[in-house]
N, C-alpha and C positions, 0 to 999 in steps of 0.2 A: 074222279076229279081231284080228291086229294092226293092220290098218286101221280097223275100229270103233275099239279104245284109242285109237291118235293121233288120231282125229277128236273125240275126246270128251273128249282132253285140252288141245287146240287150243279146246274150246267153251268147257272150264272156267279154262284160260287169259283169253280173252275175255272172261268173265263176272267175273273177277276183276279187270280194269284199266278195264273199264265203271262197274264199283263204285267201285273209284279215281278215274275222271274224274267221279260224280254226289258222291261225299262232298267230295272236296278244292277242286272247280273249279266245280262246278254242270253241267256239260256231258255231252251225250248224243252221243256219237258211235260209228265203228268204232275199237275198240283194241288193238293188238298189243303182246303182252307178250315179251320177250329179258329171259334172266336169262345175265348174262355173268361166269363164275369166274375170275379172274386169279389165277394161279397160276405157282410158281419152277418152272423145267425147264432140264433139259440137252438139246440140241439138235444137230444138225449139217446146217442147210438147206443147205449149199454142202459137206458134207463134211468141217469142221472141228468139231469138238464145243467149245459154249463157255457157260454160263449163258444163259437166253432166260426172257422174259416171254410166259405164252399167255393166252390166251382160250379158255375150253369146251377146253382140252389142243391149243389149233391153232393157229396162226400162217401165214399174216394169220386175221383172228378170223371169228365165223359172217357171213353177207351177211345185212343188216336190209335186207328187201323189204318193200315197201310200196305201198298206192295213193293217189295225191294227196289230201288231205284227211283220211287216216288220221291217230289218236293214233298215237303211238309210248310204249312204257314198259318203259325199260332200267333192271333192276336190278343194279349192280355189286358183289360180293359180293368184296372186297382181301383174298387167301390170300397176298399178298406179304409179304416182309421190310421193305416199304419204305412210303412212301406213296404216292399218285398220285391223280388227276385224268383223266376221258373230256372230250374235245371231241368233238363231231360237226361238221365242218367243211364249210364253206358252207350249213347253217340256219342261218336268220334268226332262229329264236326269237322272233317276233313274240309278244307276248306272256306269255313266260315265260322270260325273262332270265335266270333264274336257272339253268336248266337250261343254260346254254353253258357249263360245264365250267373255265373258267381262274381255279387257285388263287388268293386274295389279290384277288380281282375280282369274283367273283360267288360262290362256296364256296371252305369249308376244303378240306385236301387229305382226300381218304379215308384217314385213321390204318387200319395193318396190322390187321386181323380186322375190321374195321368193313366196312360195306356204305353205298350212295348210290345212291338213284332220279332218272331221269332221264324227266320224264311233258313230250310236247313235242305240238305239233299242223302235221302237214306240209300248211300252209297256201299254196297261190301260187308251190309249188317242185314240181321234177318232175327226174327222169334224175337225173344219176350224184355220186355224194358219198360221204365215208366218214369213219370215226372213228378217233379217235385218243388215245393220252395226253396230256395237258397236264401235264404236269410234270416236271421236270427230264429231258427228252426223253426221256421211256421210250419215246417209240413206235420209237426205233429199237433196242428190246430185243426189238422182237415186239410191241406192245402195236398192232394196226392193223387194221382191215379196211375191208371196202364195204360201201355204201351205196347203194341203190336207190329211186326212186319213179315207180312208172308213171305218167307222164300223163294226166291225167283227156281224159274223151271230145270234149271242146269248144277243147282247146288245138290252136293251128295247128301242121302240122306238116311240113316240105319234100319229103315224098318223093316230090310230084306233080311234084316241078323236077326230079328224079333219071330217072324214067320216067313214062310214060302207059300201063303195060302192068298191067293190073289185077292179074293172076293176082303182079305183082310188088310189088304196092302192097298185099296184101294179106299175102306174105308179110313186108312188112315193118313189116305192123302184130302178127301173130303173134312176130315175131321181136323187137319189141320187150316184151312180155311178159318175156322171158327171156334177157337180155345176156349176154354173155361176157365176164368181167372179166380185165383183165390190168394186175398191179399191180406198179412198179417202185421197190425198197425200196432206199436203202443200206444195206449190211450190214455193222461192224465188227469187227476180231479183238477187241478188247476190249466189256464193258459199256459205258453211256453213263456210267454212274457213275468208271467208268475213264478213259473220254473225257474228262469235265470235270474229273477231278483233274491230268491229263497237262496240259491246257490251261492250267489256272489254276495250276499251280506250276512249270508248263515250257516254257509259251507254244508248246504244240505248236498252230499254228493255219494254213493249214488241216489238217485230217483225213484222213489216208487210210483210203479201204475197202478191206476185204476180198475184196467181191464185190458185181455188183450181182445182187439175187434177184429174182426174176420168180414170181409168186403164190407164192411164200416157197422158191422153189428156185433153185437152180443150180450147177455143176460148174466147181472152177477149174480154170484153162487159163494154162501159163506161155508168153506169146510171147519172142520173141526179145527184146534190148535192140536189134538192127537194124531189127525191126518197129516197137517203141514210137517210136525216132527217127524214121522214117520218118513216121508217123504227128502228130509233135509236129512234122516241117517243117513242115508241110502247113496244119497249125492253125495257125502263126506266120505265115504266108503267106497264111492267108485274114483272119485279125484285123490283121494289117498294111494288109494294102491296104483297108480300111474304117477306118482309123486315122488322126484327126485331124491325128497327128502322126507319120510312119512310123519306125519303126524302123530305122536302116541299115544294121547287124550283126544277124544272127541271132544270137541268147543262147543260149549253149551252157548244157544242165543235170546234173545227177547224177541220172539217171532210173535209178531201181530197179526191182527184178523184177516188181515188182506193176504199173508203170506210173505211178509217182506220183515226183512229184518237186519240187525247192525252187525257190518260185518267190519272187523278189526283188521284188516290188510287193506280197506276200499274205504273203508266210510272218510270225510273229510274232518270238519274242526271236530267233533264229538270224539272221535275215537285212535286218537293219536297214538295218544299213551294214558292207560291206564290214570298215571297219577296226575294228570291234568283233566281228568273228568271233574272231581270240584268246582278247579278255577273257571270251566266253560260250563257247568251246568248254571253257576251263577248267573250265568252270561245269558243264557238265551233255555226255553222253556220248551223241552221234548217234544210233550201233547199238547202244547199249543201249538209248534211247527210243524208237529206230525212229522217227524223225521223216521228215520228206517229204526222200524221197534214201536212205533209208536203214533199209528195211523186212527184215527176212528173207530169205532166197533164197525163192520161188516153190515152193509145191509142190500137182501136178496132185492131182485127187481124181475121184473115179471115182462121184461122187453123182448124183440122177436132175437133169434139167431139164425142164420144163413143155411140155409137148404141147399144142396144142387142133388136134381135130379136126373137120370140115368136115361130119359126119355127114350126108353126099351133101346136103345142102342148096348151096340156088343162091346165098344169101348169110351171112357173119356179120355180125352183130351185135355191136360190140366196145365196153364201154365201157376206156377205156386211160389209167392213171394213174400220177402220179409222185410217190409216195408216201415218198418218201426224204429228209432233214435235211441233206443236206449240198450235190449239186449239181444241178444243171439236167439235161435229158436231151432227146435224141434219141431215135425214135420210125422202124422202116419194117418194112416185109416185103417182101422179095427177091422181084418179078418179079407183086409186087400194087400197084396201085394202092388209094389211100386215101379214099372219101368224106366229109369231114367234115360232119356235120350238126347237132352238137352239140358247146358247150364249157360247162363248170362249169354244168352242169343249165340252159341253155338254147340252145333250136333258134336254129341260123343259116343264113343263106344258105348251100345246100350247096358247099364246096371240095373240087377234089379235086386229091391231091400225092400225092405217092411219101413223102413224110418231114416228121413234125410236130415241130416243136420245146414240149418241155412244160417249165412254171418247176416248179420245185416245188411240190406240193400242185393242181395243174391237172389237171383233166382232159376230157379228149376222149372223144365218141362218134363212131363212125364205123362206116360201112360196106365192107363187103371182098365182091367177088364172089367168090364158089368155085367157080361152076358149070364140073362135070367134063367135061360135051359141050363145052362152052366154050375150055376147056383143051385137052383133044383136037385141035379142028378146029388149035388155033394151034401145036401140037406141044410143049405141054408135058411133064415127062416126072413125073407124077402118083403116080409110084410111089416117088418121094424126095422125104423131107419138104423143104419152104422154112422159109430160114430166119428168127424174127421175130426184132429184133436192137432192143436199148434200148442205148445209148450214152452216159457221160458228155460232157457238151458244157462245161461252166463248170468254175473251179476247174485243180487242179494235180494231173489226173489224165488217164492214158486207159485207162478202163476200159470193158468192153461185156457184155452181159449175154443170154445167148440163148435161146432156145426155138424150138417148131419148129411148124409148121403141117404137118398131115397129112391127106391127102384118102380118106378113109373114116372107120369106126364105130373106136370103143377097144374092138379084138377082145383076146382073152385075151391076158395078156402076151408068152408063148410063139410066138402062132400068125402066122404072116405076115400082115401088113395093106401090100396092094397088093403085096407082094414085099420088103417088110421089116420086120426084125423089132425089136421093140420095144426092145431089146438095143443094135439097129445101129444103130437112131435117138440112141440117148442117146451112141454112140460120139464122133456128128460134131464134130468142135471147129471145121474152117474150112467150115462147108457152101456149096457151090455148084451152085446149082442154079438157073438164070432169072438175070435181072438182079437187079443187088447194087447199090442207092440209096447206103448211107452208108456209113462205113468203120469198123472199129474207135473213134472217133475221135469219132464222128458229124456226119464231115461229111460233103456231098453229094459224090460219085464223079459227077456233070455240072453244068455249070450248065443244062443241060434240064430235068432234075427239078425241079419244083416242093417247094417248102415253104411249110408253115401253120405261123403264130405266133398266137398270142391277139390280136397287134395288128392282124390281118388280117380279121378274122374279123366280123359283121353277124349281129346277131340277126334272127332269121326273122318275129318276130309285129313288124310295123309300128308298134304301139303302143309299141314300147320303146322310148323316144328320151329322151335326157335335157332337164329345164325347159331355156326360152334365159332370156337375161335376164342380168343381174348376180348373182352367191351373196351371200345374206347373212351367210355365214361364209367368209373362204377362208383356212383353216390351215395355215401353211409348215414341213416339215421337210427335214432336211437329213441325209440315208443318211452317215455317214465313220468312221471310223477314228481315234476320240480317244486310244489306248494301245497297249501293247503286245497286251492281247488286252481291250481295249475298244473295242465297237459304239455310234453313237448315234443316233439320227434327229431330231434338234436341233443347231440354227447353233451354239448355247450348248456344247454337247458335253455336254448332261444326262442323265445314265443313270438308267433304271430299277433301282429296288433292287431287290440281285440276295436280299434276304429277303423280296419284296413276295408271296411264293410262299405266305410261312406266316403274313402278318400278316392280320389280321381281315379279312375280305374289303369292300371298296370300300360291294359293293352291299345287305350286313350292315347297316353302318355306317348308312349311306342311310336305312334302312327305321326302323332306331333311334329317327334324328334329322336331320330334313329338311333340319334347318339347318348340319350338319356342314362342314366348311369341307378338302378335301382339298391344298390349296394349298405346305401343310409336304411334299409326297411328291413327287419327281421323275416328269416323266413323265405326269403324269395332266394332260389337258385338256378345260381346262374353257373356252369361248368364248362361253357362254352360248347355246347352239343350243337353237330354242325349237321344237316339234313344228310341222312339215311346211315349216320355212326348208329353203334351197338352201343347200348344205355345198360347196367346191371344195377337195380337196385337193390343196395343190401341192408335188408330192416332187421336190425335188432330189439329185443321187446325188454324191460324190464319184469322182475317176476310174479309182479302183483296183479295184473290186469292184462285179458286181449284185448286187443283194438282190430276193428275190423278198417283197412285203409284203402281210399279210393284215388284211384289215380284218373284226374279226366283226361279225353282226349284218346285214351290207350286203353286197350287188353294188354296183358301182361302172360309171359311164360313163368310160372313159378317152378324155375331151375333146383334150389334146392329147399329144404324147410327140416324145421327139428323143434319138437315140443320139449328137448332137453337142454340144449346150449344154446348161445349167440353165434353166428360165423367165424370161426375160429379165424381168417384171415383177412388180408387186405384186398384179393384180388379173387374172382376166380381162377386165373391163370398158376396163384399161389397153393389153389387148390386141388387144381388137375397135376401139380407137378407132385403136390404128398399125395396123389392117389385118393385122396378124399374122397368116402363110401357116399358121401349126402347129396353127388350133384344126381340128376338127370337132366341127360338131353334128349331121350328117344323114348318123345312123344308127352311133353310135364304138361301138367295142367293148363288151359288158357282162359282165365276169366280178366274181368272186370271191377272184384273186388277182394281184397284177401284179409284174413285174417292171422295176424301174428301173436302166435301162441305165448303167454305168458313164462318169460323165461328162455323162449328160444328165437327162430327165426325163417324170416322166409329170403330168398334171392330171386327177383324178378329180371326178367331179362325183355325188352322190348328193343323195337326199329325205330329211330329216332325221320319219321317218315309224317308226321303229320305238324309243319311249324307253329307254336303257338308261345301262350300263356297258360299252363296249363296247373289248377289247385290239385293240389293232394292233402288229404287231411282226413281224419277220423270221423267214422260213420256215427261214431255217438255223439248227439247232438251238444250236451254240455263240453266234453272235449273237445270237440272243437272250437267252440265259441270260450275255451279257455286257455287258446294256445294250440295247440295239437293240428297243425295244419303247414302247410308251405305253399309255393309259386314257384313248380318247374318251368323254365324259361328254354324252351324248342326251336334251334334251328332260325333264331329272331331275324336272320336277315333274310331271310324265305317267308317271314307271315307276310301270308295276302292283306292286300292293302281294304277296310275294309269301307264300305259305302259313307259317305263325307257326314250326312244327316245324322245319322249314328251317335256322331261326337256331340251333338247339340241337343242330347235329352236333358231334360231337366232334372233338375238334381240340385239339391241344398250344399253350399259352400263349407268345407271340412278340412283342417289343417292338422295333418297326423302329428304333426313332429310338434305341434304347438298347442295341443288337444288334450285331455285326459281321458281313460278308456271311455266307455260308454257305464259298464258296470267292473267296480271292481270290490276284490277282499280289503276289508279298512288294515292299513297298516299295523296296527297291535295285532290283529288274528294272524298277519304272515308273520310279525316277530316269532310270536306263541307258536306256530310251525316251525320255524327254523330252528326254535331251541327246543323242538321236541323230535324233527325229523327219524323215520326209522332208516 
């Protein structure tokens, strides 16, 4: 009986967002309906209790699964105090621009008790993606989940390069059906709202986490202050000897219990210059703000961490994400090798490593053998879990994040599984079992191990290869550090207004009056890109910080990149003609989100094929909301015209030009920057 209900409320779901796609859009397709309740909650995923944003009362939110070509129709129902905004990240949103989620851009924010539909068509995309808040970074409150879309039946796919053994190729089309998601969130002791008050009246920048959470769990664990050193030589000594210019003292720091500590190239007001520590220690109190160096003592918590079990299959299935605002991550499992077959929803030539390095908001599919005869024959000891181990890698932390891999079913909590019990697994803080890839730290423990980065990485269907030829657009920015805690990605040092969150949205505007003129707003560009020109972005980084950058709307060909220099030219064209060793065309990377290495660069090459409003801006949450972002403007006399109702969400009245930010650095702290700038 309760099988019949859910099948017939599943129908009438169905029948209800069919009706939606015939009255609003014309269109007859299959439609899945999510109605998503965000809602305030107390929480303790790591064992700390602290305010949390959910989804449907969960955190990360439900998995929107799908089949390629499916509608999608998310309705978001704001039980919050606050306002917010969904993004679904890496849809393209062909078509229905409107529906990509970023306030001031394309919609208002969803005002507290209000509700917003999201009706999209998963056109030409397939595998792994997820959603998130846009706005003023709630998603690191909880506001997060996965994303799924099975591959339609005619899309190429590598498993034939992996094996030739059928009974395996089949399991790996069954196993694709139904992924195992494994999602790596930063976690802070404070709200985001806490975050960016700290930040902007105290220049606390960067952030220390809490914890990292692994599908929203995990257990703190206080190491030693002799481990964390250990751990941060190690790091100083693998980024040295890859270093332009080396360092010839190792930099001693004030690393605290948590692992995070003050680093003199990134930190904000504190750590400028030397001889202004005085004048700002005056000013504001270390351990009372807990600033980087100077967090709390450490304290263990006895909370559960994430299991996935191997349920006697010969292989998983993993889609594996790095869902977090703040750093970069390391990625392995102790004594498995990794097949990559997929990154940001498209098949590549399959790698395989011990350890994937993910920028933030990246993700990876991959394959993991389990098979237990397997194991057996080679003496593994099957009866203790391994351990999966995510790592911060970027930024002024070492923090690590774990879970366990277990070779059997999830028997009752109580009952022995293989010889341990469910109790004894969540015990292990330094598990050893098999070979151990990467360290607390996340770096490799050999240079034997292999590792995958996005920049390695060849889409699998031969067809994906970016235009050659000259771009008829190629738009230069420039990643740096204009302020105390100002981001920009412009030579000029132009920030995005940090009210652009609540002023009429971009793509509103647009629809109004064609002839609107955005030119008075920092940040919005406008090159005149006319539907299906060649766009070449050329990101140069300053040399202090990566920035991981997201372009919506678009996958990206990353033509060329360099951890050493900026793009030495104006043009690609400038650079085919000197012969330039750094482009590739035959067959570059094609993701969704990239990372620009500190000091050098990347060249993106896209189809100017999908018309919109489209944000680009830094995955780390404070950078962005301190500038670090723009408004590519696509092919505007082609945006689809978008449903009338749309224009009329509610939303509180917001005059940018006549407004002051929301949060800002007080005037004397940017003096005190500008006369200490490095």
């Amino acid at each position: 009986m309760k099988l019949l209900i859910l099948v017939l409320s599943l129908f009438v779901t169905q029948i209800h967002c069919l009706k939606d796609l015939f009255y609003e859009y014309g269109y007859n397709s299959v439609c899945i309906q999510y109605e998503f309740n965000i809602t305030h909650g107390f929480a303790d995923p790591d064992g700390v209790y602290r305010e949390v944003f959910l989804i449907n009362n969960q955190s990360p939110g439900p998995l929107i699964k799908a089949n390629e070509g499916d509608w999608i129709k998310v309705k978001v129902n704001n039980y919050l105090p606050v306002a917010l905004t969904f993004h679904f990240h890496g849809l393209l949103q062909k078509g229905t621009p409107w529906a990509d989620g970023p306030a001031g851009v394309v919609q208002w924010p969803i005002i507290s008790g209000d509700s917003y539909t999201h009706l999209f068509q998963l056109n030409d995309q397939y595998g792994a993606f997820w959603y998130h808040a846009h706005y003023r970074e709630y998603s690191g409150d909880g506001i997060y989940g996965p994303m799924y879309i099975k591959p339609a039946a005619n899309r190429p796919r590598p498993y034939a390069v992996i094996t030739n053994n059928t009974d395996e190729l089949s399991e790996f089309m069954e196993l694709e059906k139904e992924p195992t998601t494994l999602m790596a969130a930063d976690w802070f002791k404070w709200t985001q709202d806490a975050n960016i008050a700290r930040t902007f009246t105290k220049g606390i920048d960067p952030l220390c986490i809490q914890s990292l959470l692994v599908n929203g769990k995990q257990r703190l664990t206080c190491p030693s202050n002799e481990t964390f050193n250990k751990v941060h030589l190690r790091r100083w000594r693998e980024k040295n000897s890859t270093s332009p210019v080396p360092i010839v003292r190792f930099p001693p720091v004030n690393m605290d219990s948590i692992g995070c500590y003050a680093n003199p190239t990134t930190n904000g007001f504190k750590f400028l210059r030397n001889d202004q520590r005085l004048k700002y220690g005056q000013r504001f109190d270390d351990e009372s703000l807990q600033a980087p160096g100077f967090s709390k003592p450490c304290k263990e918590t006895r909370s559960e961490r994430e299991i996935i079990y191997t349920m006697r299959k010969r292989y998983l299935y993993l889609n594996v994400y790095n869902v977090g605002g703040a750093f970069g991550k390391s990625f392995s499992i102790d004594d498995h090798d990794l097949v990559v077959i997929a990154i940001d929803g498209t098949f590549v030539h399959p790698l395989i490593a011990q350890r994937l390095i993910i920028p933030i908001g990246t993700r990876y599919t991959v394959l993991v053998k389990v098979d237990l005869e397997e194991r057996a024959a080679r003496g593994s000891d099957t009866s203790e879990p391994f351990a999966i181990r995510f790592a911060v890698t970027s930024g002024n932390q070492i923090k690590e994040g774990l879970s366990f891999l277990v070779y059997d079913y999830p028997l009752n909590l109580t009952d022995p599984i293989d010889g341990v019990k469910y109790d004894d697994i969540q015990a292990y803080n330094d598990p050893q079992n098999g070979e151990q890839f990467q360290d607390m730290g996340g770096l490799s423990l050999s240079p034997h191990y292999k590792s995958v980065n996005p920049l390695i990485t060849r889409p699998f269907d031969p067809t994906l290869r970016p235009p050659l030829g000259p771009a008829d657009h190629s738009v230069r920015l420039f990643l740096n550090r204009t302020g105390t805690i100002e981001f920009s990605m412009f030579a000029d040092g132009d920030l995005a207004p940090r009210g652009l969150e609540l002023e009429a949205p971009l793509l509103h505007q647009h629809q109004l009056n064609h002839n609107v003129s955005f030119s008075h707003i920092n940040g919005v560009i406008d090159p005149g890109i006319k539907l299906g020109q060649t766009v070449d972005l050329i990101v140069d980084a300053a040399p202090d910080i990566k920035h991981p950058i997201h372009l919506h709307g678009h996958s990206v060909y990353a033509i060329s990149s360099s951890v050493l220099q900026t793009f030495p030219y104006d043009c690609i064209v400038e650079a085919v003609a000197d012969s330039y060793q750094g482009l590739n065309f035959d067959h570059p990377p094609l993701v969704d989100i990239f990372e620009v290495p500190n000091g050098g660069h990347l060249v993106l090459r896209f189809v100017a094929d999908n018309p919109g409003f489209w944000l680009i801006h830094c995955h780390i949450g404070i950078h962005m909301a301190s500038g670090m972002m723009g408004v590519l403007v696509e092919a505007k006399d082609d945006i689809p015209e978008m449903p009338e109702f749309l224009l009329y969400q509610a939303h509180a009245n917001y005059d940018l030009m006549n407004s002051k930010a929301i949060s800002s650095l007080s005037d004397v702290l940017q003096e005190e920057y500008n006369d200490t700038k490095w």
